[in-house]
VEXFI-887171 format. One record per residue (C-alpha): x, y, z. Coordinates in steps of 0.25 Angstrom, whole numbers, padded with zeros to 4 digits, always signed. Example, Ala and Ser with C-alpha at 12.3 -4.5 7.8 and 13.67 -1.06 7.14 Angstrom:
// residues 2
+0049-0018+0031/+0055-0004+0029/
This chain:
// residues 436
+0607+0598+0350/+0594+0593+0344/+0580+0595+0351/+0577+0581+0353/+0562+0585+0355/+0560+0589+0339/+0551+0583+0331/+0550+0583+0316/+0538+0590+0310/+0533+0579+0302/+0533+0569+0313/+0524+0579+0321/+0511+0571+0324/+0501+0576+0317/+0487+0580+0323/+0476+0572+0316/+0470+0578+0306/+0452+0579+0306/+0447+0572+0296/+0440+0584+0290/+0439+0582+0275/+0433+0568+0279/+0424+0574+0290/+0419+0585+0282/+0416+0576+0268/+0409+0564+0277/+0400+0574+0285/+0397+0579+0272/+0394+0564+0266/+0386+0564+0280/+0378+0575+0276/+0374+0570+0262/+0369+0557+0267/+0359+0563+0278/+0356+0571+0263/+0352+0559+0257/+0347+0554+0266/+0336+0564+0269/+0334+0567+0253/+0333+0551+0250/+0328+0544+0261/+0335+0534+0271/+0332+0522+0263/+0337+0528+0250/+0352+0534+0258/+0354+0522+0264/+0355+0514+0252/+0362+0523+0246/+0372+0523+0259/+0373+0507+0258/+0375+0508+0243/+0388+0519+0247/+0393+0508+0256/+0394+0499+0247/+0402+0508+0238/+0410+0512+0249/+0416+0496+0251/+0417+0497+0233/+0425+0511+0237/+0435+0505+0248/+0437+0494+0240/+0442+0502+0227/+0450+0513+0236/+0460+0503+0242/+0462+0498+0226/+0463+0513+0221/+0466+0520+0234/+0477+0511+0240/+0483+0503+0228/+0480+0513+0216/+0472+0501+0208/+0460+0506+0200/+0451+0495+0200/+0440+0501+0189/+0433+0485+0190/+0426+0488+0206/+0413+0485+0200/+0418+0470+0197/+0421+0468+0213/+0409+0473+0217/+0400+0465+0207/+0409+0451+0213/+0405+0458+0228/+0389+0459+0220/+0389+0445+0216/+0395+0438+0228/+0385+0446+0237/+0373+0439+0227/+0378+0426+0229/+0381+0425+0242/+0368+0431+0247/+0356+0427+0237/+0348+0414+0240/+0352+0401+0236/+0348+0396+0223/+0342+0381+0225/+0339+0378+0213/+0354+0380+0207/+0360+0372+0220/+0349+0364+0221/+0354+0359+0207/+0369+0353+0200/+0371+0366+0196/+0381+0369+0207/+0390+0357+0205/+0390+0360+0190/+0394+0374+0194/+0404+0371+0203/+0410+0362+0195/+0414+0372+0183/+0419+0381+0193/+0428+0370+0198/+0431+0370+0183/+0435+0383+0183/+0444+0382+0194/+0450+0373+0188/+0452+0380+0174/+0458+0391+0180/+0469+0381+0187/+0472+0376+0175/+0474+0389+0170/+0483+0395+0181/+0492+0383+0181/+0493+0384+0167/+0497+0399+0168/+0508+0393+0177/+0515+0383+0167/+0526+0392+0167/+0534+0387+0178/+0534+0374+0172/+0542+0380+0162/+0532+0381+0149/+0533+0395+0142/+0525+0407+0145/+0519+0409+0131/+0515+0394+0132/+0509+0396+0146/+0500+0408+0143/+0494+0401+0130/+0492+0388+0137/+0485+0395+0148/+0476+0404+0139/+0472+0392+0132/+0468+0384+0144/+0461+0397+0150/+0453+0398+0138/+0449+0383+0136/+0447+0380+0152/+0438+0393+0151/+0429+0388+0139/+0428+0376+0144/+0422+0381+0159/+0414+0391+0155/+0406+0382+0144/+0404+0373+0157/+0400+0386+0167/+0390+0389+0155/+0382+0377+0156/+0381+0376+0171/+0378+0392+0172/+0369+0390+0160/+0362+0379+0170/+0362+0386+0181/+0353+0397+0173/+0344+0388+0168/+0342+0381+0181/+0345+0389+0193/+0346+0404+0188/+0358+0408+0194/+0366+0402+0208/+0362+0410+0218/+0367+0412+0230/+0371+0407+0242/+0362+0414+0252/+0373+0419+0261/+0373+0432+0269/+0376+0443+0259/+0390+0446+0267/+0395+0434+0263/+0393+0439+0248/+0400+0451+0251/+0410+0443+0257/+0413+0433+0245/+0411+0446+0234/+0422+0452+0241/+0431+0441+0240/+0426+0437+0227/+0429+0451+0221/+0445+0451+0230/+0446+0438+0220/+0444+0442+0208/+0452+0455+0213/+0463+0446+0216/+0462+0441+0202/+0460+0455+0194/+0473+0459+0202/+0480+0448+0199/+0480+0452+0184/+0478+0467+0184/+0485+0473+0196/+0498+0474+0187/+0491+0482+0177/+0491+0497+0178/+0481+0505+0186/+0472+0509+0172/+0474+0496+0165/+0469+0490+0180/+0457+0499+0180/+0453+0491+0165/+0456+0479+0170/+0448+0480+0182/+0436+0487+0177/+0436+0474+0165/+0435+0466+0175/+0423+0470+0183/+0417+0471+0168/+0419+0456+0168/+0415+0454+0181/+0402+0462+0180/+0399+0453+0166/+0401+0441+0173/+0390+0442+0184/+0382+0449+0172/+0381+0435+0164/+0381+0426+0177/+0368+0423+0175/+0371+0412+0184/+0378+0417+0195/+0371+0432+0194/+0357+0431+0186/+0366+0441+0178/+0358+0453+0174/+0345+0446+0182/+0351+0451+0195/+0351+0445+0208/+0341+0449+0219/+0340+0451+0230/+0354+0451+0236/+0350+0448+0254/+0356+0458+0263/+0366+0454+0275/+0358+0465+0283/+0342+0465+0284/+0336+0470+0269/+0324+0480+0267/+0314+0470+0269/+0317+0469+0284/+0322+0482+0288/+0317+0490+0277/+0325+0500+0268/+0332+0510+0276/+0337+0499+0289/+0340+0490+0280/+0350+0498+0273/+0355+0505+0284/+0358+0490+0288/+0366+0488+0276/+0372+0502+0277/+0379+0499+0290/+0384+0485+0286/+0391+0492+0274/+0396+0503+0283/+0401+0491+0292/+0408+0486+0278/+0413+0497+0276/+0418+0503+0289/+0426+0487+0290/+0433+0491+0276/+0437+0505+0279/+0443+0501+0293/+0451+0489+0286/+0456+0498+0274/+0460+0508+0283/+0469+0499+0291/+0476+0493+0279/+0479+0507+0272/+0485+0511+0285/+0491+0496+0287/+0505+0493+0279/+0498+0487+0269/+0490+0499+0265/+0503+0506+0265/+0509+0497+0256/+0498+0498+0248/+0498+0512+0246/+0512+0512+0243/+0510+0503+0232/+0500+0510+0226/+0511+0524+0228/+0522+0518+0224/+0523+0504+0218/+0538+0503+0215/+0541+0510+0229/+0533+0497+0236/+0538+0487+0226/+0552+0491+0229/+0549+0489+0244/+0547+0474+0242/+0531+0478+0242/+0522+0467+0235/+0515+0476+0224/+0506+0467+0216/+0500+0458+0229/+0498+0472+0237/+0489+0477+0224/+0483+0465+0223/+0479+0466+0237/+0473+0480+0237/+0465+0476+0224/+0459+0462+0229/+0455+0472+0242/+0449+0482+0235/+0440+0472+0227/+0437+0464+0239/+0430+0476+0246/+0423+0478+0231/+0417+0466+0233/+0410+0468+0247/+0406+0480+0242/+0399+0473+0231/+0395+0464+0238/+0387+0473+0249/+0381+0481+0237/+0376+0470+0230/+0368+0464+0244/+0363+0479+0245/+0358+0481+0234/+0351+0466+0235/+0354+0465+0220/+0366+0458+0210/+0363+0462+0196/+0378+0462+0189/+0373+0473+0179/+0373+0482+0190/+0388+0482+0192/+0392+0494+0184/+0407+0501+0182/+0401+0514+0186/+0393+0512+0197/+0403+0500+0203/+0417+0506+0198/+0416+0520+0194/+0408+0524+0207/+0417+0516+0214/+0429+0523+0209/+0422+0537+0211/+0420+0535+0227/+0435+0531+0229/+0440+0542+0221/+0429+0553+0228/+0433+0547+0244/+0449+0545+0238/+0455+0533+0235/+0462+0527+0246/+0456+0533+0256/+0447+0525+0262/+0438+0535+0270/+0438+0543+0257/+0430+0531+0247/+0419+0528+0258/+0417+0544+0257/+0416+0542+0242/+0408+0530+0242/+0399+0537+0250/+0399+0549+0241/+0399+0546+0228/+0389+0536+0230/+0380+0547+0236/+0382+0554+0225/+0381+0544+0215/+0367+0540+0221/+0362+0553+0223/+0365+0561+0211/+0354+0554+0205/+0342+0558+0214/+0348+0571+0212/+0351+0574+0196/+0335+0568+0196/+0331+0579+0207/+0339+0590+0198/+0334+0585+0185/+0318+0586+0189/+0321+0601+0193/+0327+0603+0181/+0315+0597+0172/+0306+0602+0181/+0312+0616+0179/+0313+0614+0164/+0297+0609+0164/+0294+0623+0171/+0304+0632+0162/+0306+0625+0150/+0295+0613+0149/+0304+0603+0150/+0300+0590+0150/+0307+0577+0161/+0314+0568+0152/+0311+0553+0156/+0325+0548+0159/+0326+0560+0169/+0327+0550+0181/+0339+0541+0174/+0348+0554+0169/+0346+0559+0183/+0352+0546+0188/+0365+0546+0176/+0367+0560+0184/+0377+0553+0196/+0385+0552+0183/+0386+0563+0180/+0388+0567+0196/+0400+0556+0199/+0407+0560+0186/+0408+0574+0191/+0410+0570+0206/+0421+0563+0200/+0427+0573+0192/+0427+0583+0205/+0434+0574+0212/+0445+0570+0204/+0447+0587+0202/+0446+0592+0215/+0451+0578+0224/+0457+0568+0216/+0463+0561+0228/+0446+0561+0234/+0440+0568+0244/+0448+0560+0255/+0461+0556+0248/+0469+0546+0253/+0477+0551+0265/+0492+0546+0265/+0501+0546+0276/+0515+0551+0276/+0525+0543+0287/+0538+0549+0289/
């Protein structure tokens, strides 16, 4: 007769497990910012801190891209300078003497044009189903395309040319900074939705070029804006939403800062979690495993990619956006693949991509790291010439405080390197779930 009281082993309830990797690696993050903070200052940490932040949203929002869906987006940098230029335009004063002129209607005016070009241009891209050949289609269209585009842009020209000569550039719209960060965000999801329109069928290498030309673009854009940006004459300064320096001073002020951004950032990890433990996240990971399994279950493939990517480049623009106000300064020179991409990419695989506990830890970390190897290749080379003048009579070479600052170079690529030997999957992988 069988036992009616046995239970299978695996269906045992299991006793949850202490966090103890996670508690021992954040106490020992803890313990390095009471470090920094006592070696530079409250002043200096906090904006390093605040500057962490703003990485951590850059992190979350490339994790969910790479860690849930398996796409290598190598363009972040793009997303977060559309976050940069949003947060700018929104925020900086009104400029009277450009709407204080015709400029504005002679602006609007060739943007309606353009609108109406790319119409054009879509429906002729869809003369197929009224029965005209392919090969016909596609050259008509690239002619239009190519003439409607010749003929806007010599009209953008004059009025851009006039808006320089008159008015310097457009200015903003003096509007709470959030509201920037806001717009950047959906700005960046835009053109997200666009790019993954035409590049989430390409393969995961061939997606990492495409992306990365992109952001090239981008960035070149904004640089020869002159109009829009002041270019490479940069816009400052960018208002706060919390009280700045001048009225709090230094260290409030940017402890201010720091817990909006914590705020920010505790919103986006609670909303993340719930949809990778949700049946879309599921789905999600499943695609990313397995794509033939899902697509054999009836799973839409493309859209659910095309989702997780337009996420991910939303949260790039926020974060953009709230490092852009922080910095109180939009210079498009400043976007740059290693500092906006590469950095980036280093935090997600440190914390462990996917894991979304894991990329604020790496955020934080590598950012540390990043900041902090440079006061510290500085304090080791003086000992070193300092010794070298005693010993050897050595003299300080000029460039000493630069080659002291390429040294987080040299520090990430190594951090890097140990990571990918010793944890490939980070330093909190991504935890999956059996169900039986």
């Amino acid at each position: 007769m069988a036992d009616n009281n046995y239970t299978p082993q695996d269906a045992t309830p299991k006793a949850s497990r202490l966090p103890l990797r996670e508690l021992c690696l954040f106490g020992l993050l803890l313990v390095t910012i009471v470090g920094v903070y006592g070696v530079m200052g409250p002043a200096y940490s906090t904006r390093m801190l605040v500057e962490a932040a703003c990485y951590a949203i850059l992190a979350l929002g490339l994790t969910i891209q790479w860690g849930y869906a398996g796409q290598f987006n190598a363009g972040v940098m793009g997303f977060v300078a559309l976050g940069g230029v949003s947060a700018m335009l929104f925020s900086v004063p009104v400029n009277e003497a450009f709407w204080d002129s015709e400029l504005p209607g002679e602006l609007g005016k060739v943007l309606l044009y353009a609108v109406g070009a790319t119409l054009l241009v879509v429906a002729a891209s869809r003369l197929t189903r009224l029965g005209v050949p392919k090969r016909i289609r596609t050259v008509f269209t690239v002619l239009l395309a190519i003439v409607l585009y010749m003929v806007v842009i010599s009209q953008l020209r004059e009025v851009t040319a006039a808006i320089e000569s008159q008015a310097g550039f457009v200015g903003g719209l003096g509007l709470p900074a959030w509201t920037g960060w806001i717009v950047g965000g959906a700005l960046a999801g835009g053109v997200g939705y666009f790019i993954g329109h035409v590049c989430l069928g390409l393969r995961s290498d061939y997606l990492a070029i495409a992306t990365l030309g992109i952001a090239e673009i981008i960035k070149a854009f904004l640089k020869n804006s002159d109009w829009l940006t002041r270019g490479t004459a940069t816009v400052s300064p960018l208002p706060w939403p919390t009280p700045g320096p001048a009225d709090l001073g230094f260290t409030l002020s940017r402890a201010i800062y720091l817990s909006l951004t914590a705020v920010i950032i505790a919103a986006i990890f609670f909303l993340l979690h719930r949809a990778y433990h949700a049946p879309w996240g599921r789905m999600i990971r499943a695609i990313r495993d397995n794509e033939l399994s899902s697509a054999a279950m009836g799973k839409n493939i493309n859209r659910r990619r095309l989702e997780i990517f337009v996420l991910g480049c939303i949260l790039m623009g926020v974060g953009g956006g709230v490092m852009a106000s922080f910095n109180s300064l939009f210079d498009p020179n400043g976007y740059l693949p290693l500092n906006h991409t590469f950095l980036v990419l280093v935090m997600v695989i440190l914390g462990g991509p996917g894991n979304n506990l894991g990329t604020i830890f790496g955020a934080i970390t590598v950012y540390i790291i990043w900041i902090m190897s440079g006061p510290l290749a500085l304090y080791l080379m003086d000992l070193a010439v300092a010794f070298g003048a005693f010993a050897f009579d050595w003299q300080a070479p000029a460039t000493i405080d630069s080659r002291a600052l390429q040294a987080r170079v040299l520090v990430i690529g190594v951090l890097i390197t140990l990571v990918l030997r010793f944890a490939p999957k980070g330093l909190l992988p991504e935890r999956i779930k059996h169900h039986d």
